[in-house]
Structure formats: C-alpha cells, structure tokens
C-alpha positions as CSV (number, residue, x, y, z in Angstrom):
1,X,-22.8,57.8,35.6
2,X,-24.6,54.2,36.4
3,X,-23.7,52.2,33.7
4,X,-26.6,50.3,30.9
5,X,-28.2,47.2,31.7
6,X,-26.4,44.3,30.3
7,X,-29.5,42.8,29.2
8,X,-30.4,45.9,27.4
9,X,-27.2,46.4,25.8
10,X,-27.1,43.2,23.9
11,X,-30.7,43.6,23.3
12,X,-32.3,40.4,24.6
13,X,-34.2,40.0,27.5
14,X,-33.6,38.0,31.2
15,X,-35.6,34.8,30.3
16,X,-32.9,34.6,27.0
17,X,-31.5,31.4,27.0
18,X,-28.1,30.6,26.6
19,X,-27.3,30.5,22.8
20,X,-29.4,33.5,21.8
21,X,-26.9,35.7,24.2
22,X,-24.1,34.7,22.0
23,X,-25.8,34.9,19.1
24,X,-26.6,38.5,20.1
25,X,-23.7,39.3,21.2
26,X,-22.0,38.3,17.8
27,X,-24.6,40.1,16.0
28,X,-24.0,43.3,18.1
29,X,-20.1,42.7,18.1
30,X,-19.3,42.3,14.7
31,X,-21.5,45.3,13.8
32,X,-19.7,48.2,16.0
33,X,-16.1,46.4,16.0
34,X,-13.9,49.3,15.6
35,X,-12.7,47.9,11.5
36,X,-16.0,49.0,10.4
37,X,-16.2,51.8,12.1
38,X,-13.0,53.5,12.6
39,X,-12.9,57.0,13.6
40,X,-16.3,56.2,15.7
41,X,-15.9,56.8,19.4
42,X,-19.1,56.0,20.0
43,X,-19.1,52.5,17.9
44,X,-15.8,52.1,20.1
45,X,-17.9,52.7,23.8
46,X,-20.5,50.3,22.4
47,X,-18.1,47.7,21.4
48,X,-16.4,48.1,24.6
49,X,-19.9,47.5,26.3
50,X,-20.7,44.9,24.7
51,X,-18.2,42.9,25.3
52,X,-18.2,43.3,29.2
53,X,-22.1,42.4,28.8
54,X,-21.4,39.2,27.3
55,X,-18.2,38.3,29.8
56,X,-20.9,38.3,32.6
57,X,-23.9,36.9,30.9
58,X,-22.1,33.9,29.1
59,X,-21.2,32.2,32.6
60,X,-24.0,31.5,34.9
61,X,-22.3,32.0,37.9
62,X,-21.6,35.9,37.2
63,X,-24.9,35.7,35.5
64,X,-27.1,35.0,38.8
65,X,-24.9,37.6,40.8
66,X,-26.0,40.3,38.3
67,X,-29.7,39.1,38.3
68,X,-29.3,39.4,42.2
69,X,-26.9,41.8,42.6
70,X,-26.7,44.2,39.5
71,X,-23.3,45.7,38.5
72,X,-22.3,46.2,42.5
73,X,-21.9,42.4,42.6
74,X,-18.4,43.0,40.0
75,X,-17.3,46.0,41.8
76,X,-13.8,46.6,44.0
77,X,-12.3,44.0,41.7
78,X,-14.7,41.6,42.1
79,X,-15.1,40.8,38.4
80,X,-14.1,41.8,34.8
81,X,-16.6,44.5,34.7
82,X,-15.1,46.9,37.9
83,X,-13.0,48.7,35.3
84,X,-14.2,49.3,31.7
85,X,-10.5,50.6,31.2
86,X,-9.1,47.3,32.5
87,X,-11.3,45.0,30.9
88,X,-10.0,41.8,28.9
89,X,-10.9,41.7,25.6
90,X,-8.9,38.2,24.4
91,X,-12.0,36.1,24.3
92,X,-14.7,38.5,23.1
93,X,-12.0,38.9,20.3
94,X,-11.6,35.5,20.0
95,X,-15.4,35.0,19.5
96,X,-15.7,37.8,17.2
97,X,-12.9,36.5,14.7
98,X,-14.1,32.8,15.1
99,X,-17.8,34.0,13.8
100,X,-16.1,36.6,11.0
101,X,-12.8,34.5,9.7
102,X,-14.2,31.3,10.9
103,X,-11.3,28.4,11.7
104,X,-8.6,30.0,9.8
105,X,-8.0,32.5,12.8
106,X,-8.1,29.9,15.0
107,X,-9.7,29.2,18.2
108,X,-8.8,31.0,21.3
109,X,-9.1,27.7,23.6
110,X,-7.0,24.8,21.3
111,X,-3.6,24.1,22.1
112,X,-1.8,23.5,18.5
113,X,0.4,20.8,19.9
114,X,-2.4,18.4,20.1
115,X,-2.1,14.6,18.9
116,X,-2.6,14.3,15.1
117,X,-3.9,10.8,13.2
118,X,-1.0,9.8,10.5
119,X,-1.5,10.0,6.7
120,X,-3.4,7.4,4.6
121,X,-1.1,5.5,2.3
122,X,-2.0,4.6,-1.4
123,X,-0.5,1.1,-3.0
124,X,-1.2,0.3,-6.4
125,X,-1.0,-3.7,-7.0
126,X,-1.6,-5.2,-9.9
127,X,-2.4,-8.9,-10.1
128,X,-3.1,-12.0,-13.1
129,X,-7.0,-12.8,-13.8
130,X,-5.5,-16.2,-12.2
131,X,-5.1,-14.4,-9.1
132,X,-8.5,-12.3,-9.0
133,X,-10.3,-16.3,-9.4
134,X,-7.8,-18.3,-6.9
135,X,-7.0,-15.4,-4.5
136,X,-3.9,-15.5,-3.2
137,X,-2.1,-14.1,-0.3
138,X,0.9,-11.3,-1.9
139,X,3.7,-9.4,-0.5
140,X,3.9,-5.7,-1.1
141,X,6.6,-3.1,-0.3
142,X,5.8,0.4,0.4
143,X,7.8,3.5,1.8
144,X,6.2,4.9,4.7
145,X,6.9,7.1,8.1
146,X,6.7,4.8,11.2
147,X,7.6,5.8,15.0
148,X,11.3,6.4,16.2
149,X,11.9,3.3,18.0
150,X,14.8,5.0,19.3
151,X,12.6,8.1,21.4
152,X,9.4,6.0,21.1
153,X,8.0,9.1,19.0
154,X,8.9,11.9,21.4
155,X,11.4,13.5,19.5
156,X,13.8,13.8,22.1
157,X,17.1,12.1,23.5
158,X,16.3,8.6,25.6
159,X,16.0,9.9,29.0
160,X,14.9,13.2,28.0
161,X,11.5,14.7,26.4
162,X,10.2,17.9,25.5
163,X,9.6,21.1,27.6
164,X,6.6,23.5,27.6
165,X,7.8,26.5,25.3
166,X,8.6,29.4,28.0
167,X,7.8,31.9,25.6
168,X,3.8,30.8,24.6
169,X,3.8,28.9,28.1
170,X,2.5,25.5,26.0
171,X,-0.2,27.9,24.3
172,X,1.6,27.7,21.4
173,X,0.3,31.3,19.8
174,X,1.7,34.9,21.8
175,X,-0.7,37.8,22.0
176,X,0.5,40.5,21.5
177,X,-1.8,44.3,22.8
178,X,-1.7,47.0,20.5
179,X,-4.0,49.8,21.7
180,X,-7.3,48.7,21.7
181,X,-6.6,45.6,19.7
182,X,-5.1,42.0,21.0
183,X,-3.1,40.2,17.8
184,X,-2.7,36.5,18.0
185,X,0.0,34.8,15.9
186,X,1.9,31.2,15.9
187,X,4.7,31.3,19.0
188,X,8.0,31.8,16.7
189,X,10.0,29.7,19.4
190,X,8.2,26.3,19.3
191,X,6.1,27.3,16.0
192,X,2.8,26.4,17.2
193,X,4.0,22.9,18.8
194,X,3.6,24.3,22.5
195,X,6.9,22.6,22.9
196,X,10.2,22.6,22.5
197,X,12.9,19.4,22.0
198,X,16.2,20.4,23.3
199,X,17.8,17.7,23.1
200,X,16.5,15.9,20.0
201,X,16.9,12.2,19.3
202,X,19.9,11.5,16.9
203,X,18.2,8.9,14.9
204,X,14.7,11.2,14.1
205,X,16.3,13.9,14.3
206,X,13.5,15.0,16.2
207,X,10.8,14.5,14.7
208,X,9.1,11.4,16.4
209,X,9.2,9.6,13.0
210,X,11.6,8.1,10.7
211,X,11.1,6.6,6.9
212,X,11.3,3.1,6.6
213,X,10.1,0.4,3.4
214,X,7.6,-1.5,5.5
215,X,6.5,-5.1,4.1
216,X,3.1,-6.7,4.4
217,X,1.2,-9.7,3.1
218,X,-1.8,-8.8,1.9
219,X,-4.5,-11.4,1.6
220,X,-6.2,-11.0,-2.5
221,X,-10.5,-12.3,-1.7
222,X,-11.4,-15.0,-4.4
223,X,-13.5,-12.4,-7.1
224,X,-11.7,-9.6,-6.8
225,X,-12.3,-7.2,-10.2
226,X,-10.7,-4.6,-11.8
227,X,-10.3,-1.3,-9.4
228,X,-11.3,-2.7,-6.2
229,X,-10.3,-0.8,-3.3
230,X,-9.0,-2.8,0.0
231,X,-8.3,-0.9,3.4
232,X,-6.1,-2.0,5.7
233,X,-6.4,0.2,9.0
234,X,-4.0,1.7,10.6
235,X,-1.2,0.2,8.0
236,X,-0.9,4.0,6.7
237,X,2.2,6.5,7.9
238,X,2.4,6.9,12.1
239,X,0.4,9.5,13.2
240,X,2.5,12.4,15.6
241,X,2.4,13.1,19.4
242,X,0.9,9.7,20.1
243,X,-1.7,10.3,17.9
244,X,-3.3,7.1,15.8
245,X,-1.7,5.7,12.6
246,X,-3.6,6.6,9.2
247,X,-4.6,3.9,7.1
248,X,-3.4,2.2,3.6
249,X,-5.8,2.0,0.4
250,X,-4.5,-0.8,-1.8
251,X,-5.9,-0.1,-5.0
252,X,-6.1,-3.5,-7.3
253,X,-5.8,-3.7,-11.2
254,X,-6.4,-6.8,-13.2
255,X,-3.6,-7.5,-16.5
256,X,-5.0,-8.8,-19.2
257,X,-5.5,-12.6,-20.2
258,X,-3.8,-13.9,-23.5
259,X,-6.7,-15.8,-23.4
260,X,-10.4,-15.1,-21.8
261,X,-11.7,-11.4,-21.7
262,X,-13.7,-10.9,-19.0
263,X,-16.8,-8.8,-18.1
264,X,-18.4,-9.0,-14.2
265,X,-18.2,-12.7,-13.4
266,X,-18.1,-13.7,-17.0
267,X,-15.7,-15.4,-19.1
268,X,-15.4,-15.0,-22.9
269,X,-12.9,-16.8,-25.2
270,X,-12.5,-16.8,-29.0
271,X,-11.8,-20.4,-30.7
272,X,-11.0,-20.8,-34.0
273,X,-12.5,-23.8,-35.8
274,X,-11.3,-25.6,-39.1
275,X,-14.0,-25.3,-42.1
276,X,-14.2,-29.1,-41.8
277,X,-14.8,-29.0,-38.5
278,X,-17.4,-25.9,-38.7
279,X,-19.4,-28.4,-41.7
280,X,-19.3,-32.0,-40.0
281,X,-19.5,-30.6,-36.6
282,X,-16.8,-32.5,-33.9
283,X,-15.4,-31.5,-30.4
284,X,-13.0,-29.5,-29.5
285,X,-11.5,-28.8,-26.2
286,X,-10.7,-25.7,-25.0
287,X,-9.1,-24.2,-21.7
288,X,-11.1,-22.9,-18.8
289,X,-10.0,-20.3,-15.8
290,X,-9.3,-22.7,-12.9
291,X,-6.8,-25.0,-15.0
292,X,-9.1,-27.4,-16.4
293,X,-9.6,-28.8,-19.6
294,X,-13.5,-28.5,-21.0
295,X,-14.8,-30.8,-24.3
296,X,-17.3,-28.5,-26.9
297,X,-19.1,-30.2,-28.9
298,X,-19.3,-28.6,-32.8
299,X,-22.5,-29.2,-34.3
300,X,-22.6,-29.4,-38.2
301,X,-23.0,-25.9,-40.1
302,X,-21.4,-24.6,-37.5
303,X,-20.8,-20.9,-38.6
304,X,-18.4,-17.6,-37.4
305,X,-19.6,-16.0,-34.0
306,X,-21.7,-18.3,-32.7
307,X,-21.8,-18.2,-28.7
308,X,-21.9,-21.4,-26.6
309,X,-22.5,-20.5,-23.4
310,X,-20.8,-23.2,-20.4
311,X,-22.8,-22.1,-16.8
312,X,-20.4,-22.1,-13.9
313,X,-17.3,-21.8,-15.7
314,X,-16.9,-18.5,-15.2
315,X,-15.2,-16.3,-12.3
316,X,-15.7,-17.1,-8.8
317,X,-17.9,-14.2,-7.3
318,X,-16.4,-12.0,-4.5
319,X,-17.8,-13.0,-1.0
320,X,-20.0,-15.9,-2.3
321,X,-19.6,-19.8,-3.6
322,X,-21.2,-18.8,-6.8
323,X,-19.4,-18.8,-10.6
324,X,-19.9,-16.8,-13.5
325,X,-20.3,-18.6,-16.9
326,X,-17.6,-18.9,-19.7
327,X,-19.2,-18.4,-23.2
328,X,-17.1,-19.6,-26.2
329,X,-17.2,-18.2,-29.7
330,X,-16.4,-19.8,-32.9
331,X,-14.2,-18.1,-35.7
332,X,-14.3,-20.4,-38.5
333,X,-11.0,-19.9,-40.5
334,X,-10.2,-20.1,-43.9
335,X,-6.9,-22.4,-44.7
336,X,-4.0,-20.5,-46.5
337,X,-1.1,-22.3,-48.3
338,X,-3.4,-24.7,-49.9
339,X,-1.3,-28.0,-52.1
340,X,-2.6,-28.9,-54.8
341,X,-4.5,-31.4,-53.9
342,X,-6.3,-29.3,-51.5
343,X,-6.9,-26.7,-54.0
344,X,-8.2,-29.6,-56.6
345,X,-10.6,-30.9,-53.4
346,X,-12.3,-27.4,-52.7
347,X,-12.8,-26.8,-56.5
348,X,-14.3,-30.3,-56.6
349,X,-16.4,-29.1,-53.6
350,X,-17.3,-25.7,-55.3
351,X,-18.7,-27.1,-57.9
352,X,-20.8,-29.8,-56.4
353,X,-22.0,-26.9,-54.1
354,X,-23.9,-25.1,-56.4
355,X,-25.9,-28.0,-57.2
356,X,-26.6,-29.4,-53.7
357,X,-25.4,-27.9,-50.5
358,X,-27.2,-24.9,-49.1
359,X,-25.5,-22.2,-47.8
360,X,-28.2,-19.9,-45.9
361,X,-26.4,-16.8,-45.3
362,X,-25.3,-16.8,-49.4
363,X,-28.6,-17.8,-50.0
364,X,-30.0,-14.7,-48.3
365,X,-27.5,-12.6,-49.6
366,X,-28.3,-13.0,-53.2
367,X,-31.7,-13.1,-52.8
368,X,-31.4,-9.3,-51.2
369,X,-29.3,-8.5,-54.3
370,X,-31.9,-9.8,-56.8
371,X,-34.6,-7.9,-55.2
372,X,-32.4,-4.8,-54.6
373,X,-32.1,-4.5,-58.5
374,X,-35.5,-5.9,-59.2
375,X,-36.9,-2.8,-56.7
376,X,-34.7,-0.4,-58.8
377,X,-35.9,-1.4,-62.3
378,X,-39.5,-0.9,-61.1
C-alpha cells in the first residue's frame, strides 16, 4: 500500500514555507492526538502520519531528498519514515505539549542544569532630612548568599566537581514509553540538575553558596526624597552554576524633622512670634537646613499664618546645583501666666484700643455680625 503524500497529509502545499509546516502540523496534531480521540484507530493512523510528515518536512535536508526522491529516499533505514512501527515520537510529542501546556511541560531540547542569575536583594535604609540635603556616604549590613570560596561555587570537594547523572545522561528529565505514549518527568537521581556532586564541599554543603552578612558603603546623592529607589548591580544574592549575581534595591525613607516639614524641594517651618513683636514688627532669626542661621524681619501688624517665603533656602535638588525655597510662618502667641502688672498693661491697652487702634480682622468680623442680624430682621 504506497503511503500519502507528506505534503498532502499536513495539508499545505510544496512552495509552504517553513513556519506554516509547523503551524500545520500543530493544528493537525493537536486535533487527532489520541487524548481526544481515544478509542479512534483511525485518529491514531493519522496522528501517527502526521507526525512522520513533519519529521521529514521540518529539516531541509530530508525535505529536498523527498521533493527529489519521494518516500524511497527514507527507505532500508535510511530515515525515520522506513518503519511507521519504529518511528520516534519524542519530539512530535514534545512539540505537541509545548503548543497545548505551553512551558510548564517543558521543552524537549533545554538542559535544566543551566546557569541561573541570583536573587535581587531588598534593603530598607532610613536616613535624617540632614542627610537627604548633605548626602552622605553610609554603611549598610545585609544577609545575603554569596559563592563558596571553598569549591569556588561548584558544590563539590577541592579537587573534585560534579559528574554527568548516569541515569538522565546530563538531560536531566528520563522518558519513559508506555504504549503509544513517551512520558517525560524530572531525573529522580540528580532532580533535574543533569548532575550529580559526590563528593560535596564541607563548607556549602554542596550547594555552591553559603550565607554570609555582607557590608557595603552606599553613597546617599544630595536631594534624595522620600521613597527613592537606588540599584546597585550585581550587589544582590550570587547567582548558581556560574551564573551572574542578582542585584540589590535600597529603598530610602526620610524621618521626620523636629523642625522643617518638607514638600518636593521645599522647606516649611512654623515660628512663633510674641504679640509685641507681631504689633511693632522686629527680627527674628530662625534656623535653616544647611546649619545656618537666617535674620526675618517682622513687619508691624504682623498677624497668625502669614508666609515669608526665603528663595534658595530650601533642599538641594537631586542631580542639579539648584535649591528649593524655605517659607516661614508666623503663629502669633498669646502670653499665659500674666503678673500683675502685665495684666494692668493689656487692660490699659484694651481700653485705649477701642478708641484708637484698628484691628482689621475684628473689624470685619463684627461688621459681618451686624449685617447678619440686620439681613434677618428684614
């Protein structure tokens, strides 16, 4: 019985280029794969043909010795398709589970005993608003994994390092043929690793790595703020079979001042001011972030909340020469524990008050109350 054209079987044509046979092929495959259709000899046959079209069309070697040859250029053992009985299934399977399951089955050509990048490494480090204006350079301790020194990272005894598994051969999976179906699963002699330590380094026990508290100085940029992330490559845990180090993610957070409150580049702090003071107007000198001492000049009637706003005495801005500003706020405060002379003063004051000074924000106030009541009565 001659057998089907492979071309026909997969239902594509010669001139098909090399992606839409496996695209066919994974259409055809996945829809007469013997789980959805058990019981179905015929789905079986198909499947069966399928997959010894595409072991000869997906390699262009066999593929031009079928286009000039047909199907006598595989026989007497000359390829995969002499012997439909005989034929290898691994990698149509393969194929089929990768395009069905996708990566959690695993691909058919990786080695599992490949080099892997280390962890990254998180470090919280909090810090003084002095420190986010100055900068500063900090040490931090962290516990992390770095390479046996001992074994170098290998795992094994000095002298010795690890052999290919005998039982997966360095695959790292076995297969394993039951009937018409190949299963793969994770070698249970090296677990996957494609090697096994037989002697194992005393001081790693084996592993390759060893936990350690490592110490670094980490340099804190003038302007820093609150929540800024700084990476530091390859400072994270030590990546395994010679693979590359991960990296660490110092996460900054800013205490708060006794003194200034801060927002962006901007500095804000409160100063309380005596009522004399707040009337006649003076100076007072307040503090500002880089150490110095700044004179304010009160001007008379000076009342609560009002801003004065100092340019350039703010934060220094991250990557740049420029400065916030600093904005100060009066509270004007009301003396407590008053002698009696004080208390003889402010009544003298009181009194000459309602005849000659002007306070604008009473003023207003009572003015809003007379016409409040006036507005009702109408």
């Amino acid at each position: 019985m001659s057998k089907s054209d492979y071309y026909d079987v997969l239902g594509i044509t010669k001139n098909s280029s090399s992606d839409e046979i496996k695209k066919a092929y994974r259409k055809n495959a996945m829809k007469f794969h013997p789980d959805r259709n058990q019981g179905d000899k015929a789905a079986e046959k198909k499947f069966k043909d399928i997959n010894e079209a595409y072991e000869i069309l997906k390699d262009d070697q066999k593929r031009a010795a079928y286009d000039q040859f047909g199907h006598s250029a595989f026989e007497q053992g000359m390829g995969p398709g002499a012997s439909p009985g005989g034929f290898d299934f691994g990698g149509g399977l393969g194929d089929i589970f990768d395009a069905m399951f996708g990566d959690s089955m695993g691909s058919s050509n990786r080695r599992s005993s490949q080099p892997s990048r280390g962890q990254d490494q998180r470090v919280n480090l909090e810090i003084s608003l002095e420190d986010a204006f100055n900068g500063k350079k900090l040490p931090i301790n962290f516990p992390t994994s770095t390479l046996c020194s001992k074994c170098s990272g290998s795992g094994s005894k000095p002298g010795y390092s690890p052999e290919n598994c005998s039982t997966c051969n360095g695959y790292g999976k076995v297969r394993t043929q039951k009937g018409f179906f190949t299963v793969e699963r994770t070698c249970p002699s090296c677990r996957g690793e494609g090697s096994v330590i037989k002697d194992p380094c005393r001081t790693c026990s084996g592993s390759g790595v060893i936990q350690k508290k490592k110490t670094l100085e980490v340099n804190i940029p003038k302007g820093v703020e609150n929540g800024t992330r700084m990476r530091l490559s390859g400072e994270g845990e030590a990546g395994l079979k010679g693979g590359p180090p991960g990296d660490l993610y110092i996460f900054l957070s800013v205490k708060s001042h006794q003194l200034f409150q801060r927002d962006g580049s901007d500095i804000f702090l409160k100063v309380p001011i005596s009522m004399p003071v707040a009337a006649l107007g003076g100076e007072v000198e307040v503090p500002s972030i880089d150490g110095k001492k700044v004179r304010v000049t009160i001007p008379k009637g000076c009342q609560s909340n009002h801003q004065f706003r100092l340019r350039g005495k703010g934060m220094n801005v991250l990557n740049s020469k420029m400065r916030g500003d600093m904005f100060i706020e009066t509270i004007v405060e009301v003396p407590i524990n008053l002698t009696g002379r004080q208390k003889q003063l402010l009544e003298e004051f009181e009194k000459e008050s309602q005849r000659r000074t002007y306070s604008p924000k009473t003023q207003a106030f009572f003015d809003n109350i007379k016409g409040f009541f006036k507005d009702i009565s109408e």
